[in-house]
VOKEFI-844848 format. One line per 8 residues: number of its first residue (from 1); for each residue x, y, z of N, C-alpha, C, O. Coordinates in nm, 3 decimals, m for minus. Atoms other than C-alpha are relative to their C-alpha. Example, Ala and Ser with C-alpha at 12.3 -4.5 7.8 and 13.67 -1.06 7.14 Angstrom:
BEGIN
1	0.089/m0.119/0.000/1.230/m0.450/0.780/0.090/0.120/0.000/0.194/0.118/0.066 | m0.082/m0.119/m0.006/1.367/m0.106/0.714/m0.077/0.109/0.073/m0.026/0.220/0.090 $
***
This chain:
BEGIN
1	m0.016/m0.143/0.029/0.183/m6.434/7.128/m0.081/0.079/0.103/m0.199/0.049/0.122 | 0.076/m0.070/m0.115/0.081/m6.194/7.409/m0.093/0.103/m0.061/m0.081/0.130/m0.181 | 0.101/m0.066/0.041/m0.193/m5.973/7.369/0.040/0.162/m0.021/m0.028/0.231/m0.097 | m0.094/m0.132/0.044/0.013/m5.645/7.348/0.071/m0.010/m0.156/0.012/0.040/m0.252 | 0.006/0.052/0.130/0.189/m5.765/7.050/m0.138/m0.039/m0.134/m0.137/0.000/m0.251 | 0.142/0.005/0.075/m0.151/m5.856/6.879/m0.048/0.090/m0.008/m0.111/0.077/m0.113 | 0.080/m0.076/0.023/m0.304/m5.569/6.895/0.098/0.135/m0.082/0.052/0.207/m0.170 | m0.017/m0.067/0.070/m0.028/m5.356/6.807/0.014/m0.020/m0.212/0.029/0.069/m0.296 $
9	m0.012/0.061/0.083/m0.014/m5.581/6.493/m0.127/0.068/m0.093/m0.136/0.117/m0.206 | 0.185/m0.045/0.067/m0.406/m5.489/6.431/0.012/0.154/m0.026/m0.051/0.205/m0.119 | m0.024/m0.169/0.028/m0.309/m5.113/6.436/0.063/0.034/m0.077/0.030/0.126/m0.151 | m0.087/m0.035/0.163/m0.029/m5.116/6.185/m0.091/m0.015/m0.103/m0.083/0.055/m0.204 | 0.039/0.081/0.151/m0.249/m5.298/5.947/m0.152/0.093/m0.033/m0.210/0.105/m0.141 | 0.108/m0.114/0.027/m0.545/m5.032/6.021/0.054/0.136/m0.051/m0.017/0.215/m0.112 | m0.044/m0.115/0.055/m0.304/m4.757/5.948/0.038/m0.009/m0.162/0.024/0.079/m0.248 | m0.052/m0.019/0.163/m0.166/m4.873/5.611/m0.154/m0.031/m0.066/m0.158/0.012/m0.181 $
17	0.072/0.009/0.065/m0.495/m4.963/5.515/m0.140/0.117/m0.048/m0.218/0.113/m0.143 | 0.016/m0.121/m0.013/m0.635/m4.640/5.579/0.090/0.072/m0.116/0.022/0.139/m0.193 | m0.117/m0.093/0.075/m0.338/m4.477/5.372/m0.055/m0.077/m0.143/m0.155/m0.021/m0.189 | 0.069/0.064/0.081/m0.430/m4.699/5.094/m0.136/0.085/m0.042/m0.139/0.129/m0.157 | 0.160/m0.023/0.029/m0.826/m4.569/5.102/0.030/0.187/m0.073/m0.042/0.235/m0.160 | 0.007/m0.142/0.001/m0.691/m4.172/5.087/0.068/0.023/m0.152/0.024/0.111/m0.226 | m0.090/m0.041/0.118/m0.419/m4.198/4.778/m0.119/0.037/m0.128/m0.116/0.153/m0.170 | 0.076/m0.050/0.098/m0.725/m4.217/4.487/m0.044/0.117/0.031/m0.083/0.176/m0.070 $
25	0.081/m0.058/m0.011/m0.861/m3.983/4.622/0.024/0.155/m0.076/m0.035/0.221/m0.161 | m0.085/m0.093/0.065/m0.579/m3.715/4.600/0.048/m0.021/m0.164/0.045/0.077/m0.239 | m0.058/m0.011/0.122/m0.436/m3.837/4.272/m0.168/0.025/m0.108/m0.172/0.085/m0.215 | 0.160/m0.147/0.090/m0.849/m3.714/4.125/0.022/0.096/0.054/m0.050/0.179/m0.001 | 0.026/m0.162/m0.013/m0.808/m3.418/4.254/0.109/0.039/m0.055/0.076/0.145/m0.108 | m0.068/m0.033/0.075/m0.476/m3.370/4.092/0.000/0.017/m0.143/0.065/0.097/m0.211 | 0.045/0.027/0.151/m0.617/m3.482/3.758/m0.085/0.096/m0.025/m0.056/0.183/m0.106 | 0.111/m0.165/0.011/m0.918/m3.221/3.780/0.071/0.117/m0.007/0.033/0.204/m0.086 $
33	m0.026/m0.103/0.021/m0.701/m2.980/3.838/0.099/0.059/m0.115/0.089/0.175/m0.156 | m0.041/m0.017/0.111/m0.447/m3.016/3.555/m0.108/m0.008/m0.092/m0.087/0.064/m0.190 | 0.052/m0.047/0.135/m0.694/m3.026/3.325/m0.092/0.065/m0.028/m0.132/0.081/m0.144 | 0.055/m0.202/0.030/m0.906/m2.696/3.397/0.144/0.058/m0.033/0.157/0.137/m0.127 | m0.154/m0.063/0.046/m0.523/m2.605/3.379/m0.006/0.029/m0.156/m0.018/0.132/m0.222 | 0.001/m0.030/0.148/m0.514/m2.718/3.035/m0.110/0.059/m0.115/m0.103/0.103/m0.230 | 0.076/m0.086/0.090/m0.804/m2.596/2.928/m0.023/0.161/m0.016/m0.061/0.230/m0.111 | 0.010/m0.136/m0.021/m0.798/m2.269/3.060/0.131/0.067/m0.115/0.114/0.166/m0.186 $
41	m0.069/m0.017/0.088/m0.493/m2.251/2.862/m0.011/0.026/m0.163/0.013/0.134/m0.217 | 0.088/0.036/0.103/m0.629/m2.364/2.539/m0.072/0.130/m0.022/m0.034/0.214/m0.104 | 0.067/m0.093/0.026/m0.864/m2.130/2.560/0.078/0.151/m0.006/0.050/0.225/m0.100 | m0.065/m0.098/0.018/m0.619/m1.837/2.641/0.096/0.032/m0.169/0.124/0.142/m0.216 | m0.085/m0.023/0.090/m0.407/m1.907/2.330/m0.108/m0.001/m0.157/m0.068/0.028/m0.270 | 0.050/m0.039/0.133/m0.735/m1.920/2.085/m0.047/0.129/0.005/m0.087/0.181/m0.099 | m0.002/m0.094/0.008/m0.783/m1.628/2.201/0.043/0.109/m0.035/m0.010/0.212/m0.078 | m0.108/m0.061/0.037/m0.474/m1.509/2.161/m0.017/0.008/m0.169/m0.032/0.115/m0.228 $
49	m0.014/0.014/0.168/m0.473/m1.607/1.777/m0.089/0.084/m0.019/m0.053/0.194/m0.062 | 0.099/m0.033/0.079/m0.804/m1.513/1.703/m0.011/0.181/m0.049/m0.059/0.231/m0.151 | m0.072/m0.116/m0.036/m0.676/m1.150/1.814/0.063/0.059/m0.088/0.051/0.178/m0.118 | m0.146/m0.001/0.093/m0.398/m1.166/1.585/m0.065/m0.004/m0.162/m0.008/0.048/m0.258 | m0.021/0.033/0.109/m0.574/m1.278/1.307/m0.136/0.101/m0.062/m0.173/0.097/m0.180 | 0.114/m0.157/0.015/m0.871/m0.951/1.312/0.084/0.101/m0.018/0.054/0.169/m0.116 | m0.056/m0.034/0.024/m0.593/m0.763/1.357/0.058/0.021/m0.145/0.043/0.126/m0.209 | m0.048/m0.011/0.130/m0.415/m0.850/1.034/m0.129/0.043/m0.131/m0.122/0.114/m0.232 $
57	0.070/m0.098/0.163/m0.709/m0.779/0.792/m0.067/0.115/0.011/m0.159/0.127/m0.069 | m0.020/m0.097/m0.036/m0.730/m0.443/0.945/0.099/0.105/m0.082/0.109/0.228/m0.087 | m0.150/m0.078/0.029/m0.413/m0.372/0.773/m0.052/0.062/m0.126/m0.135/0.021/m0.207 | 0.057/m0.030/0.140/m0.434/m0.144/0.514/0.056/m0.054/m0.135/0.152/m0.130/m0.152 | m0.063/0.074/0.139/m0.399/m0.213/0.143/0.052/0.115/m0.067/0.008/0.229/m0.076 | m0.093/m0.089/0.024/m0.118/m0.079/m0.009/m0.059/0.097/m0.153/m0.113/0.044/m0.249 | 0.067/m0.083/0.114/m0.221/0.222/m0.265/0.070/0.029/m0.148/0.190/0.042/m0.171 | m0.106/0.027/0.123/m0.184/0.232/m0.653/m0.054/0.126/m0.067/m0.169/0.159/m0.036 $
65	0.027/m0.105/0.088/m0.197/0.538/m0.898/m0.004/m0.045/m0.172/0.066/m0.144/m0.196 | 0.016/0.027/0.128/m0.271/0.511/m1.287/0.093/0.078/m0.056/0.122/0.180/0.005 | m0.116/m0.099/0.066/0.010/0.659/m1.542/m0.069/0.000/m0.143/m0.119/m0.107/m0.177 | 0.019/0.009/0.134/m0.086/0.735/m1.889/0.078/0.059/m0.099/0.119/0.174/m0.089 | m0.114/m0.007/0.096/0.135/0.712/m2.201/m0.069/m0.050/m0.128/m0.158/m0.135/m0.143 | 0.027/0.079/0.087/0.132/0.691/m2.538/m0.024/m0.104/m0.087/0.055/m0.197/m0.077 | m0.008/0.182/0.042/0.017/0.394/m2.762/0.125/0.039/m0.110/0.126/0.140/m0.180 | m0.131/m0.068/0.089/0.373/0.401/m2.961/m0.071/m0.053/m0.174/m0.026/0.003/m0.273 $
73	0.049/0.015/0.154/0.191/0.271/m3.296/m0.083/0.176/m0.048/m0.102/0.210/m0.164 | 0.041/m0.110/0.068/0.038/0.625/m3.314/0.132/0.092/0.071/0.082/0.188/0.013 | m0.082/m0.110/m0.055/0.315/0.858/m3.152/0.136/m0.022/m0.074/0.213/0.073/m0.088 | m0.119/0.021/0.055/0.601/0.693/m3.329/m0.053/m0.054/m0.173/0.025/m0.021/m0.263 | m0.006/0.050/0.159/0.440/0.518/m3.698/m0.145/0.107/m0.079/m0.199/0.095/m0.189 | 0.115/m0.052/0.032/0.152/0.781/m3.691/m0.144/m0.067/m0.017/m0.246/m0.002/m0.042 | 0.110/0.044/0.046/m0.096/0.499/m3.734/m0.130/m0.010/0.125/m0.126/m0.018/0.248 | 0.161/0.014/m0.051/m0.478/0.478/m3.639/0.001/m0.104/0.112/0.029/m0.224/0.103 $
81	m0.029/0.090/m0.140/m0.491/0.369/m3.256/m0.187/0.027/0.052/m0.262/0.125/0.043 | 0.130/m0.021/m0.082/m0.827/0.260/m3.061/0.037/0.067/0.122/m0.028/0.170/0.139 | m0.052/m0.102/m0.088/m0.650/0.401/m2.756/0.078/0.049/m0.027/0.171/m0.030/m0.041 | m0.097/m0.069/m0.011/m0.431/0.674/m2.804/0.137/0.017/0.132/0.255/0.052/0.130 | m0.074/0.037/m0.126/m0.309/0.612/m2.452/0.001/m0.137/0.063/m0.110/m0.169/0.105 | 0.009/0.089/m0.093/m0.240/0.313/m2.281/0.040/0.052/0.152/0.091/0.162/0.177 | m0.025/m0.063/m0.130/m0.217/0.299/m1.879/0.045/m0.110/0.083/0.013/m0.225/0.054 | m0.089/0.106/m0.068/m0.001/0.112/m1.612/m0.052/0.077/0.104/m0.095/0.192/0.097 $
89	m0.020/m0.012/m0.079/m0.022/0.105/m1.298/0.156/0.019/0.123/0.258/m0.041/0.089 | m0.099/0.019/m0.091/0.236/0.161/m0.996/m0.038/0.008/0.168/m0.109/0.085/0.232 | 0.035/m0.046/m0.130/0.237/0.108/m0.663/0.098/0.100/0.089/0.220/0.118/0.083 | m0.085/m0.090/m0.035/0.280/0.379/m0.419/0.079/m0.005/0.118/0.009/m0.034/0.215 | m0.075/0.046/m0.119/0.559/0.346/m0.152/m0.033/0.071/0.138/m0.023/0.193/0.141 | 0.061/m0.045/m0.081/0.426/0.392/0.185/0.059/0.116/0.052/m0.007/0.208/0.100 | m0.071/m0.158/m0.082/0.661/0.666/0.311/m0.041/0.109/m0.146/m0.019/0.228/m0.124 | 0.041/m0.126/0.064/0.543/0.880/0.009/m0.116/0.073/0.025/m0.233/0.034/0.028 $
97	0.105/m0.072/m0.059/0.395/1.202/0.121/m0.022/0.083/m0.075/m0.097/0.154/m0.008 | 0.025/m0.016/0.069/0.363/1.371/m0.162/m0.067/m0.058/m0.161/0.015/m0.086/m0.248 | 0.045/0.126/0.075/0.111/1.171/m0.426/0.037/0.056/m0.161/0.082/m0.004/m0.258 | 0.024/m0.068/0.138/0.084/1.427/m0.706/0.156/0.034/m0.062/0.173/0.066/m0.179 | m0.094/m0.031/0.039/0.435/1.481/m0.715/0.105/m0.128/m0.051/0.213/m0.130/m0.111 | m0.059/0.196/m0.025/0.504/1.048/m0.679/m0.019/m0.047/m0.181/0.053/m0.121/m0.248 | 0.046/0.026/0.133/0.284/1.068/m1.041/0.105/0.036/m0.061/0.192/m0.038/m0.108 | m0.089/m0.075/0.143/0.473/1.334/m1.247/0.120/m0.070/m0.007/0.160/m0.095/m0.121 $
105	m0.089/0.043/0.025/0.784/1.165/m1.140/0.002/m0.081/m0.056/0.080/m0.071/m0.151 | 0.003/0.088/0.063/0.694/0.839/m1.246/m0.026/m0.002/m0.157/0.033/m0.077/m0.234 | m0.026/m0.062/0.110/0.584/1.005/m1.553/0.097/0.004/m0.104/0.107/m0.051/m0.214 | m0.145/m0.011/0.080/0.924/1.134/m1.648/0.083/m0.125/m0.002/0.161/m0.118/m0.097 | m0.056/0.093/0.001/1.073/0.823/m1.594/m0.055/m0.095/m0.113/0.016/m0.196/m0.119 | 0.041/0.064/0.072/0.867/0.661/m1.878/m0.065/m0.121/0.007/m0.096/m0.141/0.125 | 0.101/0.098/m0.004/0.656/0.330/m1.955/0.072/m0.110/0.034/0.164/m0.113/m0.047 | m0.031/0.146/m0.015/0.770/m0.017/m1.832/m0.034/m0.114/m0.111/0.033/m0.208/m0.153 $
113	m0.026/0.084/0.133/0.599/m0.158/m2.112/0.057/0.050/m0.122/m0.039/0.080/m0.192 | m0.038/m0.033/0.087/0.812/m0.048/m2.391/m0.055/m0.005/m0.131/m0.064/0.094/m0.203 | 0.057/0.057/0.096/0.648/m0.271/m2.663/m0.105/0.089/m0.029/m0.097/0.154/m0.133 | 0.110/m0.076/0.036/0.326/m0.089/m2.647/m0.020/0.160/m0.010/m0.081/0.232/m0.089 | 0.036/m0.123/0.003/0.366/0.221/m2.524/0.111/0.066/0.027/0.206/m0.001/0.066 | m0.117/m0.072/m0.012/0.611/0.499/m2.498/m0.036/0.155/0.069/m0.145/0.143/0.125 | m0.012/m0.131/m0.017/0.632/0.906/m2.398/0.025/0.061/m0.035/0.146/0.076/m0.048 | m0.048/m0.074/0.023/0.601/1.153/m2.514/0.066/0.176/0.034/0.055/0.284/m0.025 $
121	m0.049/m0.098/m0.088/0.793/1.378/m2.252/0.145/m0.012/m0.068/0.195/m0.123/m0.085 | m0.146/0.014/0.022/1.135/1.442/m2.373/0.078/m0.014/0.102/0.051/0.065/0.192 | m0.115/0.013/m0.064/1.433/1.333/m2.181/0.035/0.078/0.097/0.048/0.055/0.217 | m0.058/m0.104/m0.081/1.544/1.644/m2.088/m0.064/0.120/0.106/m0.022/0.219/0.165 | 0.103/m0.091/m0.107/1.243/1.776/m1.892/0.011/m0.042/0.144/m0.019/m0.147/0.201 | 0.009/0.061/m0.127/1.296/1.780/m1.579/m0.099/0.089/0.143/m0.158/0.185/0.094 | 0.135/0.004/m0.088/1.042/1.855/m1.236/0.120/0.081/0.120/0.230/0.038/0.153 | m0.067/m0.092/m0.107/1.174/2.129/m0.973/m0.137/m0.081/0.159/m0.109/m0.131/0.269 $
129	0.052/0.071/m0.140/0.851/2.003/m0.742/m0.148/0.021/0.010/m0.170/0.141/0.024 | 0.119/0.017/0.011/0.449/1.919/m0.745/m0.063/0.060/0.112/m0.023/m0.010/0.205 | 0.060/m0.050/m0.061/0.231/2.137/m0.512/m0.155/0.019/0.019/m0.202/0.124/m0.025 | 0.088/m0.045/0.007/m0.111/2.099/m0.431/m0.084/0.095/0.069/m0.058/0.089/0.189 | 0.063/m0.097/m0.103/m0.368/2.397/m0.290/m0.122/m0.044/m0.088/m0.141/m0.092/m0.200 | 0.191/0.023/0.039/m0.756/2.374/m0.304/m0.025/m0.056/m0.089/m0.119/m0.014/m0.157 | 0.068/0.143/0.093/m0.774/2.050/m0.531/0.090/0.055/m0.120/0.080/m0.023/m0.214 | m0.061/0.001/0.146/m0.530/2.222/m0.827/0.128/m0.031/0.050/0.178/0.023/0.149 $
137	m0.146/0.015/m0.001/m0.187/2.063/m0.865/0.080/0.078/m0.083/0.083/0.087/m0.206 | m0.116/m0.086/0.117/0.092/2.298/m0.953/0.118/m0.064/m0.005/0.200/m0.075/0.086 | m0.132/0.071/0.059/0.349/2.109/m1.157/0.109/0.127/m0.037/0.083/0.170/m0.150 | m0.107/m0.049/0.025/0.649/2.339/m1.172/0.109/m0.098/m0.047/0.145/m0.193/0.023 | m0.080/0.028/0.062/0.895/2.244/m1.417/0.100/0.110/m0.043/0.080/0.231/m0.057 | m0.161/m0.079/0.033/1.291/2.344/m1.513/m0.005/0.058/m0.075/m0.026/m0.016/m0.170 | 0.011/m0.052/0.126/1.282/2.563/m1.752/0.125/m0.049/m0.117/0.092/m0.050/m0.236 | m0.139/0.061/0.003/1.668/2.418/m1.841/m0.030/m0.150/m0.072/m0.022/m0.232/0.019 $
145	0.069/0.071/0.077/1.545/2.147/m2.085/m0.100/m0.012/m0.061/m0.126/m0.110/m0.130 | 0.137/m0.010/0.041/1.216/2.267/m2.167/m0.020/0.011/m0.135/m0.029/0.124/m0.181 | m0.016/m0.042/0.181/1.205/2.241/m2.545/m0.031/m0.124/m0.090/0.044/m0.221/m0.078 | 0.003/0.124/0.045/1.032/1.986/m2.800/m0.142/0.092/m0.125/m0.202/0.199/m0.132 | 0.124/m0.020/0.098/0.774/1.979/m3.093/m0.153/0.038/0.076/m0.203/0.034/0.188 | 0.147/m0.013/m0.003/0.448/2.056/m3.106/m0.097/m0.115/0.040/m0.206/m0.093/0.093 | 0.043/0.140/m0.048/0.355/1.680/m3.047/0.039/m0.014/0.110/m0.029/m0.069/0.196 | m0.030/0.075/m0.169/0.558/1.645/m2.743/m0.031/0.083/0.064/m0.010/0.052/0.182 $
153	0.056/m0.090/m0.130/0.422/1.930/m2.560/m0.129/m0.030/m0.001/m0.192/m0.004/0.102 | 0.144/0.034/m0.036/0.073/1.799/m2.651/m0.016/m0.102/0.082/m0.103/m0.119/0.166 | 0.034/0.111/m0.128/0.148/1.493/m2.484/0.067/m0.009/0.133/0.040/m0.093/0.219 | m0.074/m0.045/m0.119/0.377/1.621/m2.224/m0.101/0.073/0.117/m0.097/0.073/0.240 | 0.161/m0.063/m0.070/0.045/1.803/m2.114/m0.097/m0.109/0.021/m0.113/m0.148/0.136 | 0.104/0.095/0.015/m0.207/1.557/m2.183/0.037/m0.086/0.101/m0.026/m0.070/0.206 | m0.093/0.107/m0.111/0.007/1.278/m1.970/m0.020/0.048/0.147/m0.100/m0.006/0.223 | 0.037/m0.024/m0.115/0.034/1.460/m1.673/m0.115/0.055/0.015/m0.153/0.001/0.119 $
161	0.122/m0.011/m0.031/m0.330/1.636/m1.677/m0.054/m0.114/0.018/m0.098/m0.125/0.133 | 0.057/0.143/0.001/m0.462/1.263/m1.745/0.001/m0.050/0.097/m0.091/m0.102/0.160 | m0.034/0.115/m0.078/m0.289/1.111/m1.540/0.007/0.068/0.168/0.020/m0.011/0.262 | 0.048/m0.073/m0.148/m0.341/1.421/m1.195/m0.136/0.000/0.007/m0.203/0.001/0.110 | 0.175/m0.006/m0.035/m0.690/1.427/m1.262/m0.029/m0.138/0.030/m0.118/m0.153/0.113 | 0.071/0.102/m0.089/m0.733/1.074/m1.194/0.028/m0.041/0.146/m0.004/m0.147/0.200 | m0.004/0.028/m0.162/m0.630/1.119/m0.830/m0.121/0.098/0.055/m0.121/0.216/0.019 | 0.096/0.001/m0.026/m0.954/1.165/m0.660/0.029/0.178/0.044/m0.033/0.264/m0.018 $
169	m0.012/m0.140/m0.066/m0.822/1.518/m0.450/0.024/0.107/m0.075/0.016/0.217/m0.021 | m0.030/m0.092/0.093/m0.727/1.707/m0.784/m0.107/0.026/m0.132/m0.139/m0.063/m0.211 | 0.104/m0.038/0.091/m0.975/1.883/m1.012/0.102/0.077/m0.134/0.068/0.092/m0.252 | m0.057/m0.123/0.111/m0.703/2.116/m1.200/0.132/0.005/0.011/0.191/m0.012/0.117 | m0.123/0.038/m0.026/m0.365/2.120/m1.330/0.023/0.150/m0.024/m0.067/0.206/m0.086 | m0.068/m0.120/0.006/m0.175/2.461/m1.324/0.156/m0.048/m0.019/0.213/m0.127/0.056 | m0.136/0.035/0.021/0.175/2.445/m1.481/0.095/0.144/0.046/0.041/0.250/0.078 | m0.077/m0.055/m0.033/0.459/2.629/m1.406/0.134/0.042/m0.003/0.175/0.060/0.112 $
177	m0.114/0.009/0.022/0.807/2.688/m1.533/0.097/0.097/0.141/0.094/0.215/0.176 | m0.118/m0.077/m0.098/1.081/2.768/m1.258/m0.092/0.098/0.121/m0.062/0.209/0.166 | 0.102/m0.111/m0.068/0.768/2.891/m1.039/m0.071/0.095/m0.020/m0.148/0.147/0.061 | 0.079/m0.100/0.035/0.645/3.130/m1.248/m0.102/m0.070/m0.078/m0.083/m0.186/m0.116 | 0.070/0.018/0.134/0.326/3.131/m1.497/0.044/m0.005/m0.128/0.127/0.083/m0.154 | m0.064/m0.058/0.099/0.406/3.108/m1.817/m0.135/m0.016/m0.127/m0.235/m0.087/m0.117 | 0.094/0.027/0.099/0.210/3.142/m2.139/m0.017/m0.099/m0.092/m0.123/m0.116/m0.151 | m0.040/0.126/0.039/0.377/2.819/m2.294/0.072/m0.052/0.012/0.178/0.009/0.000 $
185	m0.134/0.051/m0.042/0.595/2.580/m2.210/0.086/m0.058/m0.125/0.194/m0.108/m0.093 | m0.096/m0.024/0.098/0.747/2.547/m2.566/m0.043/0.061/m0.108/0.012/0.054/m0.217 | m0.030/m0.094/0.134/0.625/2.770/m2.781/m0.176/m0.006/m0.060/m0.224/0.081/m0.132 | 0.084/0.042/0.096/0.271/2.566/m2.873/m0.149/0.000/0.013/m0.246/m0.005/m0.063 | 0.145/0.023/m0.086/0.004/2.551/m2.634/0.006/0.123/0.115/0.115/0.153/0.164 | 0.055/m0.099/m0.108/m0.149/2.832/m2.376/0.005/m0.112/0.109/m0.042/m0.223/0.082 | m0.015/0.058/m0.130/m0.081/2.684/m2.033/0.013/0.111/0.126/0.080/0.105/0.229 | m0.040/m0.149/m0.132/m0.123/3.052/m1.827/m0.131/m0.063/0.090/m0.111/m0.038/0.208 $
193	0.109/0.052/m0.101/m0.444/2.889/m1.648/m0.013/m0.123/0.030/0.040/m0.205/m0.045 | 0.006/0.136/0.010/m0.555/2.575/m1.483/m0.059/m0.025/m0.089/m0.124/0.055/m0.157 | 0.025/0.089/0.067/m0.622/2.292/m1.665/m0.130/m0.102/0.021/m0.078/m0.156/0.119 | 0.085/0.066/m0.077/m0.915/2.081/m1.575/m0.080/m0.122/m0.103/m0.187/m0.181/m0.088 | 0.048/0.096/0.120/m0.927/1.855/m1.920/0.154/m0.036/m0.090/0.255/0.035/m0.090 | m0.111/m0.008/0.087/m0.674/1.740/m2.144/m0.061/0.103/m0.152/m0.172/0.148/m0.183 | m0.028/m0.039/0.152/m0.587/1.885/m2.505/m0.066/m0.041/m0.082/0.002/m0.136/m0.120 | 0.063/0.035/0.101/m0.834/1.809/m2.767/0.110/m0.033/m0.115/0.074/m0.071/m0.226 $
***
């Protein structure tokens, strides 16, 4: 074998062995760098959550009003009640922008629990539109059904005073038939001023 041949022999075998020495070297540095990759990641997405999840109990909580109605063992059998009123709750639907007017309605619409308790608003009363100024709510009512005993206008009063005064922004109820004052709304009770208590 001539000496040209030999040596280029010795040079191939220095080049691949060379190539050989460099590959670990690169495939760690590929590995380091995927996995600051993945961690940097990692870290972006607990971030992300953690974000998400301060956010949500931020949210507000949805708001409820008290209704008060009669206990029907005294309004319907006359008998001896420890509460004269029972009270339900409702919740209020977020697009309502009127609160005092969200009550009376629910009001007229009567009790959900039937069994216990009932109203004594008659049927035929019906609500033209709730207005409040400087903490007194003026309930204007139809005059166009306005008509009932002496019992149901006490609790036709009592109900809604009760039940506007327990919203924190109202001190006083002022009633109102068809927009005007009136001196009673059937005949039984003075209702020309606010209100700022129920009916004894």
């Amino acid at each position: 074998m001539s000496k040209k041949i030999w040596w280029a022999l010795v040079s191939v075998l220095l080049v691949v062995s060379g190539c050989s020495r460099t590959l670990p070297s690169q495939s760690s540095s590929s590995s380091t760098s995927f996995s600051e990759t993945q961690t940097s990641s990692q870290s972006t997405i607990a971030s992300s959550t953690g974000a998400t999840s301060e956010s949500s109990s931020d949210l507000p909580v949805q708001q409820t009003v008290t209704l008060y109605f009669p206990n029907q063992k005294y309004i319907e059998f006359g008998q001896e009640a420890d509460n004269y009123y029972l009270t339900e709750t409702r919740l209020v639907p977020k697009e309502t922008a009127n609160l005092a007017e969200f009550v009376v309605q629910e009001l007229l619409k009567g009790p959900q629990n039937t069994t216990e308790a009932t109203s004594g608003i008659p049927a035929s009363v019906g609500l033209n539109q709730v207005n409040l100024l400087e903490e007194t709510a003026y309930v204007d009512l139809k005059q166009q059904g306005l008509a009932g005993s002496s019992l149901q206008e006490h609790f036709l009063i009592n109900q809604m005073v009760k039940s506007l005064l327990d919203l924190e922004q109202i001190k006083a109820v002022q009633f109102l038939v068809d927009g005007e004052i009136v001196e009673s709304l059937m005949g039984h009770y003075e209702v020309n001023q606010p209100l700022t208590s129920v009916l004894d």
